[in-house]
Gaussian input, Z-matrix of N, CA and C with variables (Angstrom, degrees):
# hf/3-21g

backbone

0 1
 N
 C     1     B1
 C     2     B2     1     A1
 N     3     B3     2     A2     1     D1
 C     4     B4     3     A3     2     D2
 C     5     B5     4     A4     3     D3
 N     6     B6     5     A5     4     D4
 C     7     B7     6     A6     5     D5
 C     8     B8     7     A7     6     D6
 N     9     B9     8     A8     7     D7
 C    10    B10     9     A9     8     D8
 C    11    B11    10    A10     9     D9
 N    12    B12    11    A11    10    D10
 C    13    B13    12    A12    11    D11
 C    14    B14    13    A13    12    D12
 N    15    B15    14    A14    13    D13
 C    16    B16    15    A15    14    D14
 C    17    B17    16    A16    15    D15
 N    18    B18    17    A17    16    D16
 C    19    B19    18    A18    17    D17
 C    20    B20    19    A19    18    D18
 N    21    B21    20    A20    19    D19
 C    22    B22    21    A21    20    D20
 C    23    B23    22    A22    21    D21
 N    24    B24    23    A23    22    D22
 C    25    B25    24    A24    23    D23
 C    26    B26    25    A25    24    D24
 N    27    B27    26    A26    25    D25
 C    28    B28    27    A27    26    D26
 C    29    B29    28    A28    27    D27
 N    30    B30    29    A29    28    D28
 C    31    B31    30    A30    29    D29
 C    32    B32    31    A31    30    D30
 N    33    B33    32    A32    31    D31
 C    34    B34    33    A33    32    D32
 C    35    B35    34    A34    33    D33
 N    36    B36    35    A35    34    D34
 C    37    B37    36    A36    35    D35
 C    38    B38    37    A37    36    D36
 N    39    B39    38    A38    37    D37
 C    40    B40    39    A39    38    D38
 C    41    B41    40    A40    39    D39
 N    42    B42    41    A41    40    D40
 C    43    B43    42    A42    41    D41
 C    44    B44    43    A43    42    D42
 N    45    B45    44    A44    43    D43
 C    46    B46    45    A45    44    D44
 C    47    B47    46    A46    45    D45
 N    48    B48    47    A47    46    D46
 C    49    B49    48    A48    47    D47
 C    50    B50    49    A49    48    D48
 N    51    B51    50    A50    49    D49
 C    52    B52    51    A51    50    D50
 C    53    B53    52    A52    51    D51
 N    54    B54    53    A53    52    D52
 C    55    B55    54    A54    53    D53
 C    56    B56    55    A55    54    D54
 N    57    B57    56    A56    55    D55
 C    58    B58    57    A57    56    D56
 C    59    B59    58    A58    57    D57
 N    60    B60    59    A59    58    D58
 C    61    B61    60    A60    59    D59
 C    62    B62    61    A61    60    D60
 N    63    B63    62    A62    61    D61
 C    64    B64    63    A63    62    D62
 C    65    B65    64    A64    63    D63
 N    66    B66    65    A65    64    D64
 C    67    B67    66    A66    65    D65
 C    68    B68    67    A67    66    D66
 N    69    B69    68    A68    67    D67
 C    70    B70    69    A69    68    D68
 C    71    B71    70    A70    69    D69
 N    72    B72    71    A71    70    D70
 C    73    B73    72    A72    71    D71
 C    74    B74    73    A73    72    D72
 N    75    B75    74    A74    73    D73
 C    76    B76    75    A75    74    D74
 C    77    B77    76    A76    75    D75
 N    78    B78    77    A77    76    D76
 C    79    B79    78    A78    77    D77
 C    80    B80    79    A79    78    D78
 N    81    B81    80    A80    79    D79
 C    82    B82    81    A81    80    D80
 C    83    B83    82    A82    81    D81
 N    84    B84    83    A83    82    D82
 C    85    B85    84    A84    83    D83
 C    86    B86    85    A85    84    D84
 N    87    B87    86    A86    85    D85
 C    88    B88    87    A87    86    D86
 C    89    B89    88    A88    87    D87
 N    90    B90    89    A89    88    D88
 C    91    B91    90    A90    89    D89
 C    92    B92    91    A91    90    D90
 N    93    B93    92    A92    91    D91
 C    94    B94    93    A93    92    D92
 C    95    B95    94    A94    93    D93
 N    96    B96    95    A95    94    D94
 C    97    B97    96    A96    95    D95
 C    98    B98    97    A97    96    D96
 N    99    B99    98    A98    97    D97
 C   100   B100    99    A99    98    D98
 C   101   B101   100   A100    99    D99
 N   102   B102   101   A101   100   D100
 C   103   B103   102   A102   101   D101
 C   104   B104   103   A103   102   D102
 N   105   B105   104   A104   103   D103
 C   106   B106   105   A105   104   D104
 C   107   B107   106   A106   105   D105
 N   108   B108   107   A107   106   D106
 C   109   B109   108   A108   107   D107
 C   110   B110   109   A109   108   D108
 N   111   B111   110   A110   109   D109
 C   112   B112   111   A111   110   D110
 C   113   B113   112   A112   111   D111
 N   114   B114   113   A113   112   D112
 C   115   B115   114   A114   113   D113
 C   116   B116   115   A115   114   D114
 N   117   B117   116   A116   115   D115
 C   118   B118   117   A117   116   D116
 C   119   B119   118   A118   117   D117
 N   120   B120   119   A119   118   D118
 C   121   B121   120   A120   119   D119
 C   122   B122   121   A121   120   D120
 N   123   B123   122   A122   121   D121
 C   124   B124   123   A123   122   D122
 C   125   B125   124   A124   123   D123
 N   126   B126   125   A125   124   D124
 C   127   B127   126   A126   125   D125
 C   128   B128   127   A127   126   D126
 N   129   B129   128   A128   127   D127
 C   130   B130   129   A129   128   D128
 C   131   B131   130   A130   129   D129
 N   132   B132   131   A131   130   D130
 C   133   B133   132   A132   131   D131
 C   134   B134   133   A133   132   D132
 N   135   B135   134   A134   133   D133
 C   136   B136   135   A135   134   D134
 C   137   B137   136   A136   135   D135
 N   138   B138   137   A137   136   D136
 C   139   B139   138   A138   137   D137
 C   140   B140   139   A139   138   D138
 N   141   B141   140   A140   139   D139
 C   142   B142   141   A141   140   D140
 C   143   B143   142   A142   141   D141
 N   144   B144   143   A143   142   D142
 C   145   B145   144   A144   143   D143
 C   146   B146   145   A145   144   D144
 N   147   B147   146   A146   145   D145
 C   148   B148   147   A147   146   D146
 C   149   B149   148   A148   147   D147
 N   150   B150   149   A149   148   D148
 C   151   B151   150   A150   149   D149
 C   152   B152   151   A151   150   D150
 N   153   B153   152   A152   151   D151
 C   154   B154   153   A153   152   D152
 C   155   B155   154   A154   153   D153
 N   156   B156   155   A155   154   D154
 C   157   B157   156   A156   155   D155
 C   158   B158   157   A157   156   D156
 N   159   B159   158   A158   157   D157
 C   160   B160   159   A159   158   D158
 C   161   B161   160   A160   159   D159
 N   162   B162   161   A161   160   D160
 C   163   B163   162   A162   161   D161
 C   164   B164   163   A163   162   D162
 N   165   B165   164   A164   163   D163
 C   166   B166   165   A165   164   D164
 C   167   B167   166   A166   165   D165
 N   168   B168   167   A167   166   D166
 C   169   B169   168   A168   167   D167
 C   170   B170   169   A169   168   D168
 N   171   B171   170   A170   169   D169
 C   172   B172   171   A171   170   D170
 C   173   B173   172   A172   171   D171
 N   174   B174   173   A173   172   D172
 C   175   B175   174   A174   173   D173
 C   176   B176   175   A175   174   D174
 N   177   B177   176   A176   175   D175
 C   178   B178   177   A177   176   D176
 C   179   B179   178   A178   177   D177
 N   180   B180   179   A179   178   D178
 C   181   B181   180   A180   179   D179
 C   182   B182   181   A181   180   D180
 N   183   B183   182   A182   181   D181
 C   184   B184   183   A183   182   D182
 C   185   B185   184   A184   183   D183
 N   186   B186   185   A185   184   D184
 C   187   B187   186   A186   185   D185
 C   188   B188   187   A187   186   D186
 N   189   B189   188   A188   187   D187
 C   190   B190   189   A189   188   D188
 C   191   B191   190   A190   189   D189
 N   192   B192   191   A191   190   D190
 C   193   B193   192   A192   191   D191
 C   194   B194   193   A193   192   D192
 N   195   B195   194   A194   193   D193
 C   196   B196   195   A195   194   D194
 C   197   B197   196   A196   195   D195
 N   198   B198   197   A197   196   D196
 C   199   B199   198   A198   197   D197
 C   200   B200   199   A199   198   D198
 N   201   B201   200   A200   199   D199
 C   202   B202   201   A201   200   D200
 C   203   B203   202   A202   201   D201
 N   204   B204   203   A203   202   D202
 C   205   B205   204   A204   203   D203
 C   206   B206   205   A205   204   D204
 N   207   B207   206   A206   205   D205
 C   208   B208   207   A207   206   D206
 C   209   B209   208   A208   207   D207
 N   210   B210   209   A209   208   D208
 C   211   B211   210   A210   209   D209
 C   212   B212   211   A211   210   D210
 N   213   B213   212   A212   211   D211
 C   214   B214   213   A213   212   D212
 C   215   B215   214   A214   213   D213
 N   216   B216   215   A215   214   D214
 C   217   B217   216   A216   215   D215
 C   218   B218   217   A217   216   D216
 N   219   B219   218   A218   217   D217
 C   220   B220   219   A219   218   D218
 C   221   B221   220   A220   219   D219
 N   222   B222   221   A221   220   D220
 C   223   B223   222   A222   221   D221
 C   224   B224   223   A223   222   D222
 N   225   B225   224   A224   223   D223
 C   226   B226   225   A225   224   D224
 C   227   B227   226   A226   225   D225
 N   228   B228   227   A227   226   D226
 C   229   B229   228   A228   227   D227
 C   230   B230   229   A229   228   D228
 N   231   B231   230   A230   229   D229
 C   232   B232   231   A231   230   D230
 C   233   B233   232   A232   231   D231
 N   234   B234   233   A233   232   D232
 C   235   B235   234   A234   233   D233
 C   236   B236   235   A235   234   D234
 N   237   B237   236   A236   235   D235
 C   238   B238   237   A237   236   D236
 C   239   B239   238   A238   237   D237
 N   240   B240   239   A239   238   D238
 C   241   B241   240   A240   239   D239
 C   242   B242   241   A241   240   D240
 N   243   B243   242   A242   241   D241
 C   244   B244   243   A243   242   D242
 C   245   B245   244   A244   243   D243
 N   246   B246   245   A245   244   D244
 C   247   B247   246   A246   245   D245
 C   248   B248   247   A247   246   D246
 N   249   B249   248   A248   247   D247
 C   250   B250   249   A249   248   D248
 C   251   B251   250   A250   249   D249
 N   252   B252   251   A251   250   D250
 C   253   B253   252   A252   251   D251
 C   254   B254   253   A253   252   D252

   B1=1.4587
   B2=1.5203
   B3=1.1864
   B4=1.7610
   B5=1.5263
   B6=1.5230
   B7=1.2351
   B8=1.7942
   B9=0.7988
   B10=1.3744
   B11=2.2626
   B12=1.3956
   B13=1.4140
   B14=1.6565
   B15=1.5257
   B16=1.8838
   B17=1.7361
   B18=1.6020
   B19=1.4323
   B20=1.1840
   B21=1.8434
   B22=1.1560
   B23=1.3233
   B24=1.4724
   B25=1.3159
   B26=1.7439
   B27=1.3411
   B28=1.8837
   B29=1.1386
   B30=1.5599
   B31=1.4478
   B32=1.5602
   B33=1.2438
   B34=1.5431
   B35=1.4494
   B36=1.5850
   B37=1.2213
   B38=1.0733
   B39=1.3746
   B40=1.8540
   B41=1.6677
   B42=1.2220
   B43=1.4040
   B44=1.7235
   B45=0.9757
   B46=1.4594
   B47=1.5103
   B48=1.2704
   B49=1.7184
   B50=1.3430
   B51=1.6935
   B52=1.8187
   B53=1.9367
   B54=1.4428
   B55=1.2537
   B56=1.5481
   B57=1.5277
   B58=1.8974
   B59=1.4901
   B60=0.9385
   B61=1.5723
   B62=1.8403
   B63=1.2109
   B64=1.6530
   B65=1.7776
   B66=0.9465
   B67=1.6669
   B68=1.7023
   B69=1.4679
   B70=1.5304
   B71=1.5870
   B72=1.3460
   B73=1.9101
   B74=2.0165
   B75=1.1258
   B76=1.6123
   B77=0.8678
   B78=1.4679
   B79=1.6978
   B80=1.5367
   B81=1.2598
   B82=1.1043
   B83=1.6072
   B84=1.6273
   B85=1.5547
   B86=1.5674
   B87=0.9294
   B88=1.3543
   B89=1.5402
   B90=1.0572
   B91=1.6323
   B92=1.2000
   B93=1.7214
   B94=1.6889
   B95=1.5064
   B96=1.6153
   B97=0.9652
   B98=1.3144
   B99=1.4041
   B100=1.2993
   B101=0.9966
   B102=2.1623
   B103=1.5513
   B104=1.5738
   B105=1.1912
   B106=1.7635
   B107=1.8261
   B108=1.8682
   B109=1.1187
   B110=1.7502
   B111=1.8473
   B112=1.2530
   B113=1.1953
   B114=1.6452
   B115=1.8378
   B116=1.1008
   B117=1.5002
   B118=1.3068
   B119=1.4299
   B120=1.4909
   B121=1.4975
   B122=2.2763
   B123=0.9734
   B124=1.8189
   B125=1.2347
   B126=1.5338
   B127=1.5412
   B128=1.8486
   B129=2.0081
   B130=1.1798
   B131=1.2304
   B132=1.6108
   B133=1.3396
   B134=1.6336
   B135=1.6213
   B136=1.4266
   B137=1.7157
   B138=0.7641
   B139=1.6139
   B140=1.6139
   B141=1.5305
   B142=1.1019
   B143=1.4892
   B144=1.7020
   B145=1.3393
   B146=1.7067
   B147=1.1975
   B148=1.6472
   B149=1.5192
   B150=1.6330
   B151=1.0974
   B152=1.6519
   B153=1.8903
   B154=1.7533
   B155=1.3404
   B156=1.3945
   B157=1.3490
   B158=1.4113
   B159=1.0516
   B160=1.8809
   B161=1.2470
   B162=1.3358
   B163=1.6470
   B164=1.3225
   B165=1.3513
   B166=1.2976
   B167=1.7635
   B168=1.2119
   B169=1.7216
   B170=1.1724
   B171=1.3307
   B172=1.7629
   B173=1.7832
   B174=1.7301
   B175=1.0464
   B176=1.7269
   B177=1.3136
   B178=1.6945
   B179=1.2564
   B180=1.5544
   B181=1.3797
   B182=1.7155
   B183=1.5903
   B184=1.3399
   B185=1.8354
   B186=1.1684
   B187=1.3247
   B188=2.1787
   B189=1.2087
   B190=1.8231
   B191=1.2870
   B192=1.0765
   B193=1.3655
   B194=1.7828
   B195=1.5471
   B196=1.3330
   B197=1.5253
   B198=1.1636
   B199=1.3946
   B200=1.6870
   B201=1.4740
   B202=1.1969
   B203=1.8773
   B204=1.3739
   B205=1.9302
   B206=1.7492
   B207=1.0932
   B208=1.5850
   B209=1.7412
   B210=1.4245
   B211=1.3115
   B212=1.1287
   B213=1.4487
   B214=1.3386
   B215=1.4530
   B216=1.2286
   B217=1.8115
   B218=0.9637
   B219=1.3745
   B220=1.7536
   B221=1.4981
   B222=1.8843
   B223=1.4262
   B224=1.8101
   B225=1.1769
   B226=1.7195
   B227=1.2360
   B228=1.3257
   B229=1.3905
   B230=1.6840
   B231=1.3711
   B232=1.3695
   B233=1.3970
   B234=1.6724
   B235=1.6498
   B236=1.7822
   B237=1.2030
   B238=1.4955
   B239=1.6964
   B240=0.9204
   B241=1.6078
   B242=1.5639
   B243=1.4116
   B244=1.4554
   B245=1.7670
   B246=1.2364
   B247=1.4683
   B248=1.7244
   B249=0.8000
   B250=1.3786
   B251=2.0784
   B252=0.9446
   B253=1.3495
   B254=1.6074
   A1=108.74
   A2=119.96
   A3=120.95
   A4=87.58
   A5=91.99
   A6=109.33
   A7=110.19
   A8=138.88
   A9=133.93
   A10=99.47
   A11=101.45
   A12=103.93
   A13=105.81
   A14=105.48
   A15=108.90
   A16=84.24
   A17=117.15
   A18=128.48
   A19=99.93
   A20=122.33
   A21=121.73
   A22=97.74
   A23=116.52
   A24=129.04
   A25=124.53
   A26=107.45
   A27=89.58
   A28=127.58
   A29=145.02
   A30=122.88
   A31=83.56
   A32=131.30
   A33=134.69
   A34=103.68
   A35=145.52
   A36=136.26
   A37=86.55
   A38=112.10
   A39=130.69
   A40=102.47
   A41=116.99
   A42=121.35
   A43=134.51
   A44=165.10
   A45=146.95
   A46=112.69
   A47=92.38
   A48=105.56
   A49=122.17
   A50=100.93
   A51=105.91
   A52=114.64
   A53=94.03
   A54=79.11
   A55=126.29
   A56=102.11
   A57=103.88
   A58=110.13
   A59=140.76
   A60=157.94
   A61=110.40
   A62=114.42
   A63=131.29
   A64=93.85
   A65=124.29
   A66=131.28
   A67=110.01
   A68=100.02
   A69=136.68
   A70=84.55
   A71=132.62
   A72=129.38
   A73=87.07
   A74=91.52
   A75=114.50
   A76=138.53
   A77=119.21
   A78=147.98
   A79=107.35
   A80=100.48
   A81=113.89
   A82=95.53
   A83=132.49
   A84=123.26
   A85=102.36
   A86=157.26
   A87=145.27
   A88=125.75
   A89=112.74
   A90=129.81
   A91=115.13
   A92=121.26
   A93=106.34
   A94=111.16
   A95=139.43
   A96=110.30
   A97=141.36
   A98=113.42
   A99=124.93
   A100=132.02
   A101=97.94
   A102=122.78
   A103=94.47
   A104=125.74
   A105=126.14
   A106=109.76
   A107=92.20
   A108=109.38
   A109=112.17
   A110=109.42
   A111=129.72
   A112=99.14
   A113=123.98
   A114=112.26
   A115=93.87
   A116=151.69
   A117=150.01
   A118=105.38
   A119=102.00
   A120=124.31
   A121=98.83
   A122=84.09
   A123=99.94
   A124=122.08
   A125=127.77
   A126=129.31
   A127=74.99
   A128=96.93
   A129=125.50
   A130=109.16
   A131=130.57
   A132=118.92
   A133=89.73
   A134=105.84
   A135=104.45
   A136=117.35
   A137=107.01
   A138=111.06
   A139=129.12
   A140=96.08
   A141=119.53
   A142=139.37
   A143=106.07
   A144=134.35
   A145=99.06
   A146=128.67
   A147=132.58
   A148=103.14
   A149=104.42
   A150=115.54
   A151=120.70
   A152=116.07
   A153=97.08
   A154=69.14
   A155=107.44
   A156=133.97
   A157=111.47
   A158=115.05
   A159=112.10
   A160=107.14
   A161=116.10
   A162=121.32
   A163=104.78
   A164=129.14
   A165=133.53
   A166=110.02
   A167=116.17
   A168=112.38
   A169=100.70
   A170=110.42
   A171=132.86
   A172=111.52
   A173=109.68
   A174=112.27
   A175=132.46
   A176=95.80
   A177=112.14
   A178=104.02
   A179=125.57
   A180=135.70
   A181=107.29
   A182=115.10
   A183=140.98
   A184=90.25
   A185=114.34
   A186=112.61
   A187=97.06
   A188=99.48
   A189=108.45
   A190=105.91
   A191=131.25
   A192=123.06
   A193=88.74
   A194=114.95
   A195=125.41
   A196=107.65
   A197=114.83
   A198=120.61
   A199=116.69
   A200=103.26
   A201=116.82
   A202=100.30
   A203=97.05
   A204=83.93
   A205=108.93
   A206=108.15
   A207=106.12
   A208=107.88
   A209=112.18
   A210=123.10
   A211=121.75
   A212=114.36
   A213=130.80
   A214=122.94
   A215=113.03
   A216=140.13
   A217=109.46
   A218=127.66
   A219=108.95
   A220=89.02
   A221=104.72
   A222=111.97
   A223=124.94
   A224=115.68
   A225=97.59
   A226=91.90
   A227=161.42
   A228=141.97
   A229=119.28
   A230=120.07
   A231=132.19
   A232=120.77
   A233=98.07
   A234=104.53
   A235=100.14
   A236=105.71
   A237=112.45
   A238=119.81
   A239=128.91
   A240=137.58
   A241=100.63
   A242=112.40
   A243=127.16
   A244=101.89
   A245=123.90
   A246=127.48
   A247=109.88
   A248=121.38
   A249=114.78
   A250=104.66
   A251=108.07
   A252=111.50
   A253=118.09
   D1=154.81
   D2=-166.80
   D3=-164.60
   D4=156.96
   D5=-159.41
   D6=-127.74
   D7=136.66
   D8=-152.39
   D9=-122.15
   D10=118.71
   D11=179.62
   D12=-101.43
   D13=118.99
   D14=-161.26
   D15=-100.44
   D16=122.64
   D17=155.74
   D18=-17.54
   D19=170.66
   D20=-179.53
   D21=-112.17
   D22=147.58
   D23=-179.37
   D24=-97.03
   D25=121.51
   D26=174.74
   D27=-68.84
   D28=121.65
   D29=-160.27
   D30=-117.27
   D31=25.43
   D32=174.46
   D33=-82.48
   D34=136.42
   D35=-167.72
   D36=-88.57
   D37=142.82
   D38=172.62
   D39=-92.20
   D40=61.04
   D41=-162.33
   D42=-116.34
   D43=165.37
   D44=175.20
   D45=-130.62
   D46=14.90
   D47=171.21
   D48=-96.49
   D49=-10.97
   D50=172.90
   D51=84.03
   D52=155.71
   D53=-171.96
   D54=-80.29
   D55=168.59
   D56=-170.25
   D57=80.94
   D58=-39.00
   D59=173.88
   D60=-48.70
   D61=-27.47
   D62=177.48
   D63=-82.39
   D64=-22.07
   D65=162.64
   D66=-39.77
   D67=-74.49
   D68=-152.04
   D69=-59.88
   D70=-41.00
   D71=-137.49
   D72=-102.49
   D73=157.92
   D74=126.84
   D75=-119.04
   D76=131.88
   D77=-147.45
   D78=-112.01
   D79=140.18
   D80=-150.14
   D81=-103.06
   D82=143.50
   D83=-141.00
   D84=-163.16
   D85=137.90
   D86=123.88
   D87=-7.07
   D88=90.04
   D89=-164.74
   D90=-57.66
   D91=-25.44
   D92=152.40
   D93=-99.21
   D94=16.16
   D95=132.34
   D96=-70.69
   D97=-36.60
   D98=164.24
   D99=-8.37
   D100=-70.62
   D101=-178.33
   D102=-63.67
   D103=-45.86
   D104=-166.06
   D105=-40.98
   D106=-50.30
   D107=-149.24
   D108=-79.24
   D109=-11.08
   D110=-176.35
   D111=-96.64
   D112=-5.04
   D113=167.03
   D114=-104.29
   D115=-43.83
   D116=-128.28
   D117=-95.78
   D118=-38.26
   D119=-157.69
   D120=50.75
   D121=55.37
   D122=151.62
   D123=-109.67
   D124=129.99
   D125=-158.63
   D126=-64.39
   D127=179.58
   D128=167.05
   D129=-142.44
   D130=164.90
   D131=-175.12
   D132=-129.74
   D133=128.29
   D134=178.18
   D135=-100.06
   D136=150.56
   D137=-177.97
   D138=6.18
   D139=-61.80
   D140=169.41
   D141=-75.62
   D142=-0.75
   D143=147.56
   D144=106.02
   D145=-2.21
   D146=148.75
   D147=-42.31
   D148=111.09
   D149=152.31
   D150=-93.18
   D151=144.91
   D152=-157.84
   D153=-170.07
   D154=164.07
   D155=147.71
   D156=-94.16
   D157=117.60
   D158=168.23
   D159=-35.87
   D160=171.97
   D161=152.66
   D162=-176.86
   D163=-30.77
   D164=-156.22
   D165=-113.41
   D166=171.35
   D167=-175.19
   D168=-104.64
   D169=114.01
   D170=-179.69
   D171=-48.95
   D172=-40.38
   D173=170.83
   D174=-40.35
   D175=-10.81
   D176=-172.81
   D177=-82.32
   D178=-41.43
   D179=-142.19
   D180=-135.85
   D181=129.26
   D182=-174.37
   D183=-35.30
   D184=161.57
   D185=-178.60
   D186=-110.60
   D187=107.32
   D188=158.71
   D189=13.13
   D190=135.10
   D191=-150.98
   D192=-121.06
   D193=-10.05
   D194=-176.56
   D195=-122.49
   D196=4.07
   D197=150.66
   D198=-80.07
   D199=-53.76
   D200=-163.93
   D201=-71.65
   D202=-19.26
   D203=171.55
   D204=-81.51
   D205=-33.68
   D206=-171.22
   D207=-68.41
   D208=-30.57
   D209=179.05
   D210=-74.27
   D211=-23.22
   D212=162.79
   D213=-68.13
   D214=-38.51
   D215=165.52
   D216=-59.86
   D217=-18.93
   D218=-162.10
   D219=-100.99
   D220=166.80
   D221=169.07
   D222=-42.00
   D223=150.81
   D224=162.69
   D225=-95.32
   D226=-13.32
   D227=179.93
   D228=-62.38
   D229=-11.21
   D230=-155.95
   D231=-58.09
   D232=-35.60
   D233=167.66
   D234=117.92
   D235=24.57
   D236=176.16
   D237=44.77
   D238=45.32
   D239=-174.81
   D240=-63.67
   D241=-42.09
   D242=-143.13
   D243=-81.51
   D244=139.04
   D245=176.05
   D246=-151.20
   D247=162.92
   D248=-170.34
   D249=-107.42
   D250=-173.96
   D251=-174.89
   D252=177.99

């Protein structure tokens, strides 16, 4: 039996929108983690460094306004991984 030691993770939002405010957005995520993370209920960390479990329909809510810049930054060649939530 072996035991596996996982780095430590920041679950503090690395954000300039302040706290509670990562509520209001949809965050932009790896689209089969997403789906993973809405059966598993395993947090996910979206772009903008909000760690969350999905649950709710993103369509309701403005999309991260610091997601949507980094998503904007990245290559378009990448292979489309990225989906919001």
């Amino acid at each position: 039996m072996s035991t596996k030691i996982l780095p430590e993770q920041e679950t503090t939002p690395r954000t300039s929108h302040g706290d509670g405010d990562h509520e209001r957005f949809a965050h932009y995520a790896d689209k089969h983690k997403i789906t993973e993370s809405m059966v598993t209920g395993t947090p996910i960390r979206a772009l903008c460094g909000k760690v969350w479990v999905p649950s709710r329909d993103p369509k309701k809510y403005p999309v991260c306004p610091e997601c949507k810049e980094i998503y904007e930054g990245l290559p378009k060649n990448i292979g489309g991984g990225d989906d919001k939530q």
